[in-house]
C-alpha positions in Angstrom: 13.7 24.9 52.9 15.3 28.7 53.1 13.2 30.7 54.9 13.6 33.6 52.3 12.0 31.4 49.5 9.4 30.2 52.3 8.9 34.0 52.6 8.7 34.6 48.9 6.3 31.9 48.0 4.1 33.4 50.8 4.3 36.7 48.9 3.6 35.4 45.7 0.3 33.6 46.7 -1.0 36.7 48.5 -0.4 38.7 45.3 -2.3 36.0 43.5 -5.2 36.3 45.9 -5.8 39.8 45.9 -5.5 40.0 41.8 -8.4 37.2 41.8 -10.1 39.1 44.4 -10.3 42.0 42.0 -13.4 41.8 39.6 -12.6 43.2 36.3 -8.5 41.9 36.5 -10.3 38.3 37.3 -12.9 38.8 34.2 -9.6 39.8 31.9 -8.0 37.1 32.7 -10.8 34.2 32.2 -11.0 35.9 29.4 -7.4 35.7 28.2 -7.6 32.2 29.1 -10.5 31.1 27.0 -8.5 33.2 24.0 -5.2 31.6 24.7 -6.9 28.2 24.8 -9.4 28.9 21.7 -6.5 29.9 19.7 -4.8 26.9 20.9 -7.8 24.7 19.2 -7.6 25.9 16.3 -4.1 26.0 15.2 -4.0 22.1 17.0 -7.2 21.8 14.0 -5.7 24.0 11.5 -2.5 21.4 11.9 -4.1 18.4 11.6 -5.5 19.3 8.7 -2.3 20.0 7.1 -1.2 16.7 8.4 -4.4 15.2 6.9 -4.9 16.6 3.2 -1.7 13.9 1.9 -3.6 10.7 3.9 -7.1 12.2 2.1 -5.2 13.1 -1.2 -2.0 11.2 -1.9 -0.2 12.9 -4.8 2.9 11.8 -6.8 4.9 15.3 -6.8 6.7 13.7 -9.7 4.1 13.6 -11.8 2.4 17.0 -11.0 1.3 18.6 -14.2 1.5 15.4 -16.2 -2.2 14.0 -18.4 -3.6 11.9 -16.0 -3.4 8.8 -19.0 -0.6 8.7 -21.0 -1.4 7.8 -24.6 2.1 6.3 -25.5 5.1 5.1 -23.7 8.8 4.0 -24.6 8.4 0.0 -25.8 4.9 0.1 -24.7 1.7 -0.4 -27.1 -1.3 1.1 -25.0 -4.6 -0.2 -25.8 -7.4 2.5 -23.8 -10.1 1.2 -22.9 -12.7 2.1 -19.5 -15.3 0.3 -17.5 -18.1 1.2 -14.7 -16.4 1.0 -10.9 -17.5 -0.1 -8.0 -19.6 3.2 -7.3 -21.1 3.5 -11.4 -18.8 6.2 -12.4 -16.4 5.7 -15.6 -12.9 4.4 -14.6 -9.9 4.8 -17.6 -7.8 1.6 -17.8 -5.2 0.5 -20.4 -3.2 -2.6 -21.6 0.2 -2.5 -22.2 2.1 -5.2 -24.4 5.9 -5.0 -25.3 6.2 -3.1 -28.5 8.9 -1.1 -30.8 12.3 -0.2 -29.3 12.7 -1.0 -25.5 13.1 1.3 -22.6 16.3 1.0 -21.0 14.2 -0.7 -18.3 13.1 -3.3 -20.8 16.6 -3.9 -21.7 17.8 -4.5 -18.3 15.3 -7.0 -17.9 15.9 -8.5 -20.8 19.7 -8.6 -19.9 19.3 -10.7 -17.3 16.7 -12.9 -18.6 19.4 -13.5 -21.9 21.3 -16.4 -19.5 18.1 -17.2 -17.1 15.0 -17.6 -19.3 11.3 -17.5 -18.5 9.3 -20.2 -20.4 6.5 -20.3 -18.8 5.1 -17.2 -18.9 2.5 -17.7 -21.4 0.2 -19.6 -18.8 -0.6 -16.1 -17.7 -3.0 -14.0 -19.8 -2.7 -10.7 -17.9 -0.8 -9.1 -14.6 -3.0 -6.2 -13.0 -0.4 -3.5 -11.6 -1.3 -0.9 -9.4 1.0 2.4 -7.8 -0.6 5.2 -6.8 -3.9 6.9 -6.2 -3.6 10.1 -8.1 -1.9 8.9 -11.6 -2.4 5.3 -11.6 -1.9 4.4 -15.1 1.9 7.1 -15.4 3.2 5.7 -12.0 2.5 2.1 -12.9 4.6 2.1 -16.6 7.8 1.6 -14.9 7.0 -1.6 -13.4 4.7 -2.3 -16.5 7.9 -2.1 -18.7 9.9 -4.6 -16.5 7.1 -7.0 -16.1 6.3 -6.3 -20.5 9.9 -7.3 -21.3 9.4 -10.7 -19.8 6.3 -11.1 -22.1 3.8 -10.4 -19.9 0.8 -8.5 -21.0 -0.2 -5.8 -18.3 -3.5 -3.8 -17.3 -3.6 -0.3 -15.2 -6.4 1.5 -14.7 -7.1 5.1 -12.4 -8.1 4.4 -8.8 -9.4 7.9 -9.2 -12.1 7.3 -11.8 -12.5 9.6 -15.5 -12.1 13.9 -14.6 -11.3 12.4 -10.6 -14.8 12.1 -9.6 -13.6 10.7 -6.6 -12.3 13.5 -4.6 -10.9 11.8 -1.4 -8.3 8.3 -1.0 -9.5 5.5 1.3 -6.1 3.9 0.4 -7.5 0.8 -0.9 -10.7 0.2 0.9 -12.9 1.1 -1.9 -10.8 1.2 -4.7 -10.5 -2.6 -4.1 -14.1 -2.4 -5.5 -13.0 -1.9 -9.4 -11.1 -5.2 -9.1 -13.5 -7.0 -9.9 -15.2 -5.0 -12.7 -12.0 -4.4 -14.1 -11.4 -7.9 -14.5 -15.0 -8.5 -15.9 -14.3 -5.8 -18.2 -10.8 -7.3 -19.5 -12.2 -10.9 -20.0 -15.0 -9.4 -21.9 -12.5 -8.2 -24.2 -10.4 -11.2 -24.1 -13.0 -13.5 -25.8 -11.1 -16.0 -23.7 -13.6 -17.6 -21.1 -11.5 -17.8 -18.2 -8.2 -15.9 -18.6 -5.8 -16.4 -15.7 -4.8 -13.0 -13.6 -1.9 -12.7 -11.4 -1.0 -8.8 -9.8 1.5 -6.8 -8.5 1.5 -3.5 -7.0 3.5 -1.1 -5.4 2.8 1.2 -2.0 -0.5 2.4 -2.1 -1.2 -0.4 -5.1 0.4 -3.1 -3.0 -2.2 -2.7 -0.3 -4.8 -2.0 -2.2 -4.2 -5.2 -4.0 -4.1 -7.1 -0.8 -7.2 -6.3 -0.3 -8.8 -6.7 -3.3 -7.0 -10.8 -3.6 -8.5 -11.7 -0.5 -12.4 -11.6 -2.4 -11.2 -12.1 -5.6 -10.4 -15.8 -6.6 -9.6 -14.9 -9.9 -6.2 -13.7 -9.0 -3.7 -16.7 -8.8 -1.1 -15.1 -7.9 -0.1 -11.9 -6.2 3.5 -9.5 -5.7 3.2 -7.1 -2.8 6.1 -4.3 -2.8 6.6 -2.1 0.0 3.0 -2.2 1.6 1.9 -0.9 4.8 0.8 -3.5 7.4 -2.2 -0.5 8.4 -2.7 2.9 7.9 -3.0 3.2 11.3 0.7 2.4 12.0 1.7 4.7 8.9 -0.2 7.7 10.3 1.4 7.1 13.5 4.5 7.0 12.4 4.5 9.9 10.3 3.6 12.2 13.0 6.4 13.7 15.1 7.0 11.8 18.7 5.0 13.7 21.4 2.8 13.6 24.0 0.8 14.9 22.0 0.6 12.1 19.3 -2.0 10.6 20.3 -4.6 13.4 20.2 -3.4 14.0 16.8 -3.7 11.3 15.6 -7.8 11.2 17.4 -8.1 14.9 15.5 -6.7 13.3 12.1 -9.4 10.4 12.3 -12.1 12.8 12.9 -11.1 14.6 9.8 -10.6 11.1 7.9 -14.3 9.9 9.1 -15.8 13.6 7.9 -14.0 13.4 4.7 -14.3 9.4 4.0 -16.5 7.9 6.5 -13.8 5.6 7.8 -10.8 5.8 10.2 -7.0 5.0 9.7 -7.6 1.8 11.5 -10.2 0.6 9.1 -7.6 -0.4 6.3 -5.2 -2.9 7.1 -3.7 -5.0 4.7 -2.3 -7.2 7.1 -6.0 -8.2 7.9 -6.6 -9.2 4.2 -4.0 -10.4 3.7 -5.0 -13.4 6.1 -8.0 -13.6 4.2 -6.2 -14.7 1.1 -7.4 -18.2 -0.2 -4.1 -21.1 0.6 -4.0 -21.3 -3.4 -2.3 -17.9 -4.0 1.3 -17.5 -3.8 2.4 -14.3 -2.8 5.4 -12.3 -2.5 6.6 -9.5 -0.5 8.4 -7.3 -1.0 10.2 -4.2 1.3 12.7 -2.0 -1.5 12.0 1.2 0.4 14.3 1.5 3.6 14.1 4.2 4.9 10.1 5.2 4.8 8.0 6.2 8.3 5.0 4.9 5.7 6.1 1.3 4.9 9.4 -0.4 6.4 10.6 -4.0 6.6 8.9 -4.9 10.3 5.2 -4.4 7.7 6.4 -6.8 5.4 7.6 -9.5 7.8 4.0 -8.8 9.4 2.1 -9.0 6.2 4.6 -12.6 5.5 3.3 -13.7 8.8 -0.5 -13.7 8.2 -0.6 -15.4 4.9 -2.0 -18.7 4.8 -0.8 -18.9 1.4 1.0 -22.6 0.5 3.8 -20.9 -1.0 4.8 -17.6 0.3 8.0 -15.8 1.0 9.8 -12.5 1.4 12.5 -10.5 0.4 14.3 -7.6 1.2 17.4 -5.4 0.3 21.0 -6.9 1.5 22.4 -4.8 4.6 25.7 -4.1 5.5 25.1 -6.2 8.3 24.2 -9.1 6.0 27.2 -11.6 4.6 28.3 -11.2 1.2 27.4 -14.6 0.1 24.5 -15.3 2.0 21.1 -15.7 0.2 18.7 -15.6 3.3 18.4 -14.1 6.3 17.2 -15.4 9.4 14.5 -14.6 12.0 13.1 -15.9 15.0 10.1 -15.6 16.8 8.7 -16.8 19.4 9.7 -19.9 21.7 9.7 -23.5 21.9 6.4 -24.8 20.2 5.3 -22.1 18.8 9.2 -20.7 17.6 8.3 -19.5 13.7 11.8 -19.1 11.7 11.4 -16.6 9.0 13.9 -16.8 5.6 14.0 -13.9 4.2 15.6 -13.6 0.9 17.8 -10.8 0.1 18.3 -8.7 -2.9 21.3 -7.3 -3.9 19.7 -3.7 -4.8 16.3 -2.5 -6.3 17.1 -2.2 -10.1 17.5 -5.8 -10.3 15.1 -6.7 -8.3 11.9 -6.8 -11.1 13.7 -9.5 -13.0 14.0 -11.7 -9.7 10.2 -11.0 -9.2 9.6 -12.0 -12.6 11.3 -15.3 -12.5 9.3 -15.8 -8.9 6.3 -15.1 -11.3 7.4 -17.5 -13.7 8.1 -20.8 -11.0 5.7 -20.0 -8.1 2.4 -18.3 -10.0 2.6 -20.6 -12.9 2.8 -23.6 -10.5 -0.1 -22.9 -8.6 -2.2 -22.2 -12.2 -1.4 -25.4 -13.0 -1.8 -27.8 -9.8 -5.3 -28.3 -8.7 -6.8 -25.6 -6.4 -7.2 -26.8 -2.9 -10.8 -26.0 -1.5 -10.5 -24.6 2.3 -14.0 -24.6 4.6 -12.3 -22.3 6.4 -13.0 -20.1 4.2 -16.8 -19.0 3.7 -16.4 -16.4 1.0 -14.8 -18.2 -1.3 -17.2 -21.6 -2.3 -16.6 -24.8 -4.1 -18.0 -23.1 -7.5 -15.6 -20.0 -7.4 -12.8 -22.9 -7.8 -11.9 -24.2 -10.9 -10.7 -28.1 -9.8 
């Protein structure tokens, strides 16, 4: 090393010593210090919170300013109605039949299904769909209109409960909850004794869904679009790549657990979506491409964990995909324990609700009809909750 930066360095420590020596400079700058690192806190907290309020409160910007229930909608004849939740406060739900002059949607599902028919729709009585948090009933219509135009009759309800009484989203963990009363509160007004439910749900809906199916053995049949594997992952993913991320995302649970009582880890669809009895076919779906919240690796992973008899998956076609090929193909693993995944592949999003309904119509309709399996494996789920 240069002795004239041996030199300097020895200058620059002396300085440093006789600064420290001197009481009130030393006391000024502690006391900088603690400022600088005080102020540091709280804007780290003051960001967090910004980075926490959509995870705690989810809202649709497209429907800011909308009624939280519509009371009509384009080929749509609404039929109000509400039920007690989970926690005893009034939740608003609504079913939705095909009526009047369809919505383009209807049409284009209707299109398709001219030269493909559906017969065997009628074995199911109802199809629970599920979106969002914040307007649960609006953001569900447009699937509700597809899935109507097929003849399927469809229920939505508010995750948020009547004048949002419940202020904070747990993305599923207790929303789950109303599944059940809701479907109490539907067969009730069915006046059929045991009326056959399949669902499908989208986003936040999706894994909601997944976790209500997995305690719920009156769903026989269940369509997962673009869910998260865990809201861990999505938090994670959201936040910008740092150092730093993992602190953040420690501050961001601590604001979650005040607000909610839970942390990001506690909801994982993947998790109950393992729990799901062998009976139920499901299907998952990734439309969204491009999303840090949901991608195609979570629905793979959710595909992988379902014990399901009859499962499968489907995503967009690629430009890296051929343009006859049906499938795709993926490998994991090695010798014995190599898993080959087929996914199927859709050539783009609008059509995409009439394949799901014919997938209704072969897979859900099959496994309402074939005798229900009983798995031991399973202790929630008991020999009576199986109709045989």
């Amino acid at each position: 090393m240069p002795y004239f930066a041996i030199a300097d360095a020895g200058h620059l420590w002396y300085s440093v010593r006789v600064f420290m020596r001197k009481r009130g400079l030393r006391r000024v700058f502690v006391c900088l210090t603690l400022l600088a690192a005080a102020w540091g806190g709280v804007s780290s907290w003051l960001y967090v919170n910004d980075l926490a309020q959509p995870v705690l409160q989810p809202v649709n910007q497209s429907y800011v300013g909308y009624t939280k229930v519509p009371r009509k909608a384009p080929g749509l004849r609404m039929e109000p109605f509400s039920f007690k939740g989970w926690d005893g406060g009034e939740v608003q739900a609504v079913i939705a039949v095909k009526d009047g002059e369809e919505s383009s949607r209807q049409l284009s599902v209707i299109g398709d299904l001219m030269n493909n028919p559906v017969e065997r729709l009628h074995h199911i009585d109802y199809v629970l769909v599920c979106v969002d948090w914040d307007h649960g009933i609006r953001s569900a219509m447009p699937l509700a209109e597809s899935l109507t135009a097929a003849g399927l009759t469809c229920v939505m309800w508010e995750p948020r409960g009547v004048d949002d009484r419940r202020t904070y989203c747990t993305h599923g963990l207790k929303e789950c909850r109303d599944v059940p009363y809701l479907i109490d509160a539907v067969t009730a007004r069915a006046g059929k004794t045991d009326p056959v439910f399949a669902a499908v749900g989208q986003g936040y809906g999706a894994g909601l869904l997944l976790q209500a199916a997995a305690d719920e053995p009156r769903i026989r049949g269940l369509v997962s679009i673009d869910a998260y594997a865990s809201l861990r992952q999505s938090v994670e993913r959201t936040l910008p790549e740092s150092v730093l991320r993992p602190a953040m995302v420690w501050l961001m649970d601590q604001r979650i657990r005040r607000s909610v009582g839970m942390e990001s880890f506690d909801v994982a669809p993947v998790e109950q979506a393992a729990d799901l009895d062998r009976n139920v076919p499901v299907l998952v779906v990734n439309l969204v491409q491009d999303s840090p919240v949901s991608n195609f690796n979570d629905a793979v992973t959710i595909y992988r964990r379902l014990p399901s008899d009859r499962r499968d998956v489907w995503t967009l076609r690629s430009a890296d995909d051929p343009a006859q090929a049906t499938h795709r193909e993926l490998n994991f693993g090695r010798g014995m324990r190599r898993e080959v995944v087929h996914v199927g592949l859709l050539d783009d999003a609008d059509s995409a609700m009439s394949s799901i309904v014919h997938w209704i119509n072969d897979c859900v309709v099959d496994a309402v009809e074939a005798p229900r399996v009983y798995d031991p494996a399973r202790p929630n789920l008991t020999a009576a909750d199986i109709r045989l």
